[in-house]
C-alpha positions in Angstrom: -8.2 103.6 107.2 -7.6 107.0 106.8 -8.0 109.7 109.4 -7.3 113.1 110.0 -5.5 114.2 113.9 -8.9 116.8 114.1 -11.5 114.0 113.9 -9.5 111.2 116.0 -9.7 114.5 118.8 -13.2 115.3 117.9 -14.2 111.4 118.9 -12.5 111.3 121.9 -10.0 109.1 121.0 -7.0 108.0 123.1 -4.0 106.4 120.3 -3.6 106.9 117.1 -0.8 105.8 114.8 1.1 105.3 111.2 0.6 102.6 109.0 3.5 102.0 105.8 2.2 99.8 103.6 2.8 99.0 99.8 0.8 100.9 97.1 -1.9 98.8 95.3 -5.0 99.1 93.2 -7.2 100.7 95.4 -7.0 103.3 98.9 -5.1 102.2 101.7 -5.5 97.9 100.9 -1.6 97.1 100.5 0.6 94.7 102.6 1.5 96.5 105.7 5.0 97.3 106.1 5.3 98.5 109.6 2.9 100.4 112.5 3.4 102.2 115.4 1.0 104.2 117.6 0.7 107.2 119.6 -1.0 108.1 123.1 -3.1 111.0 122.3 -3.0 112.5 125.8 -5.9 114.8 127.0 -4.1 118.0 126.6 -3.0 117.1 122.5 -4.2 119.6 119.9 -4.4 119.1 116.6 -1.0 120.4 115.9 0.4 118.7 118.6 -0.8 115.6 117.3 0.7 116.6 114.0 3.7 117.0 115.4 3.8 113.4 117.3 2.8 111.5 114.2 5.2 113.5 112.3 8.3 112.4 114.1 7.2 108.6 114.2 6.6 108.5 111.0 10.3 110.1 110.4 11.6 107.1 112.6 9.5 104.8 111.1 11.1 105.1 107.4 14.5 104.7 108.9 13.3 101.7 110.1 12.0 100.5 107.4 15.0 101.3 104.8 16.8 99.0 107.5 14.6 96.4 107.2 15.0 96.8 103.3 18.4 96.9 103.6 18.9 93.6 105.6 16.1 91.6 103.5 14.0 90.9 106.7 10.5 92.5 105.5 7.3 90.8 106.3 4.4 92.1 104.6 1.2 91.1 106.4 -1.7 91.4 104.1 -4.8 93.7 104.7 -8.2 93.2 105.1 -10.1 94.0 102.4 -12.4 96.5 103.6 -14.0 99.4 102.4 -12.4 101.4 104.6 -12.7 105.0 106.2 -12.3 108.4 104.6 -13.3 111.9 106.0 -15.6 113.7 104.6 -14.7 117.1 104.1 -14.6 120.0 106.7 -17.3 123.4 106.4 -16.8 126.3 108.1 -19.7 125.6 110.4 -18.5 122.7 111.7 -16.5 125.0 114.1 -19.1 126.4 115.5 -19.8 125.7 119.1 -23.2 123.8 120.0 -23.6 124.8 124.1 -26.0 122.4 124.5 -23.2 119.6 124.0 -20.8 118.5 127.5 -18.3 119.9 128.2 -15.7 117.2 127.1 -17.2 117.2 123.7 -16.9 120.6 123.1 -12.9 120.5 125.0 -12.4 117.7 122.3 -13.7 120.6 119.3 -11.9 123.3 120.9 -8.3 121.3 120.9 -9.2 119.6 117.7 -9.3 123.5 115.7 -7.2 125.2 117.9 -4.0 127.2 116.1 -3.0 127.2 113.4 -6.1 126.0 112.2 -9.6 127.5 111.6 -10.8 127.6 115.4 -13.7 126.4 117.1 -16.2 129.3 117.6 -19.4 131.3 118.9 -21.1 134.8 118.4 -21.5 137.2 121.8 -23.6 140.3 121.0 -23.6 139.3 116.9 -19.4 139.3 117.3 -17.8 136.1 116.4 -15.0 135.0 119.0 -12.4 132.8 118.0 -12.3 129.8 120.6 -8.2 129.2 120.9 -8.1 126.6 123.6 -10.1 125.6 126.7 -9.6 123.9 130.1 -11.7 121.3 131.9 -12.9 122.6 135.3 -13.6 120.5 138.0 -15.6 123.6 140.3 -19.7 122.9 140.2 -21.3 125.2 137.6 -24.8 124.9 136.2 -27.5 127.3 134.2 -28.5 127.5 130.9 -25.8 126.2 128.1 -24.0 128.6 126.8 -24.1 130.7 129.6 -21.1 132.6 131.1 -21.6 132.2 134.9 -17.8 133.6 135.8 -15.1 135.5 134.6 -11.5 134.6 136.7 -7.7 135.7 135.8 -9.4 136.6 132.4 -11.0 133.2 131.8 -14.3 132.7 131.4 -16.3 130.6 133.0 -19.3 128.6 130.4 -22.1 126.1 131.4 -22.6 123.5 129.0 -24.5 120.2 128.8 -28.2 119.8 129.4 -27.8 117.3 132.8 -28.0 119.8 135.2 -27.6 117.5 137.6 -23.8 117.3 137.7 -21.4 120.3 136.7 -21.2 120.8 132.9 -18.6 124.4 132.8 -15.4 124.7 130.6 -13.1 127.4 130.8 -12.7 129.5 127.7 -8.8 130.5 128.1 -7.6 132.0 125.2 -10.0 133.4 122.8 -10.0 136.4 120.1 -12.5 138.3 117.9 -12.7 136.7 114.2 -10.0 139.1 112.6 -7.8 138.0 116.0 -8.0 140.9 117.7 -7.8 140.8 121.0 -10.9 140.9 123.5 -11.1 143.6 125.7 -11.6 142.2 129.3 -14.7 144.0 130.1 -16.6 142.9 126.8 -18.1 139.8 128.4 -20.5 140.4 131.1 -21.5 138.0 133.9 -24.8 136.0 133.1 -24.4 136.7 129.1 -25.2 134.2 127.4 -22.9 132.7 123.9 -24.4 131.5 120.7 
């Protein structure tokens, strides 16, 4: 299967890894060469994640020329399945949906987060550019979307539609579309995002 470090974020998941396999007829159905995997840890980003597989698979094809090298290859052949492919990203896809929890839209956030097209919302028709996010333990509740408290120039969101356990993230780093940056009085307490 193929997937992409965003969507494997996006889901939630917790390991990921590298497959080498020979080159056959169809997408991803030769013998497997070698595998490794990855923790994805809660705090990975997409470029993080990158980065990880990135340097596995660099270790991975040394390993592999030595197992060429010494004649001790064992392909192990694939299932032949159908497989998975990604469909292809839209802009849209960024955008933030409030009524969602607040892990799933943590997962987003880290999943678009630099360099890549960020996650996003609109405050007063502006569109702010969602850089990364934190998890927040405190109890917060109201109407999703709403910003119920600004600290240390975080901001404070509810989320979710239980309201009966806390649903906030904290908005830690975010910009105006063109990357400017916010001024620190633009949000206002009890504004709500779109």
């Amino acid at each position: 299967p193929t997937r992409r470090s965003s969507d494997l974020l996006i889901n939630g998941e917790n390991s990921t890894g590298i497959t080498l396999h020979y080159i056959d007829e169809t997408a991803d159905t030769g013998d497997i060469l070698l595998q490794k995997s990855v923790i994805i840890s809660k705090n990975d980003t997409a470029y993080s994640l990158f980065n990880k597989l990135l340097k596995l698979v660099s270790s991975m094809i040394l390993d592999l020329l030595k197992k060429i090298d010494e004649k001790s290859l064992s392909p192990i052949p694939q299932k032949r399945t159908d497989g998975f492919f990604a469909s292809r990203r839209f802009p849209q896809d960024g955008q933030i949906d409030w009524k969602l929890s607040s892990e799933t839209i943590y997962n987003l956030i880290r999943a678009l987060s630099d360099p890549y097209p960020n996650a996003f919302c609109y405050y007063q028709n502006k569109k702010i550019l969602i850089k990364s996010a934190e998890l927040d333990n405190d109890d917060y509740r109201g109407l999703p979307g709403s910003i119920c408290a600004i600290k240390n120039n975080k901001i404070i969101v509810t989320c979710g539609t239980n309201h009966k356990e806390n649903q906030a993230i904290i908005l830690s780093n975010f910009s105006f579309e063109n990357n400017e940056p916010i001024p620190s009085n633009f949000f206002k307490l009890w504004s709500q995002l779109k």
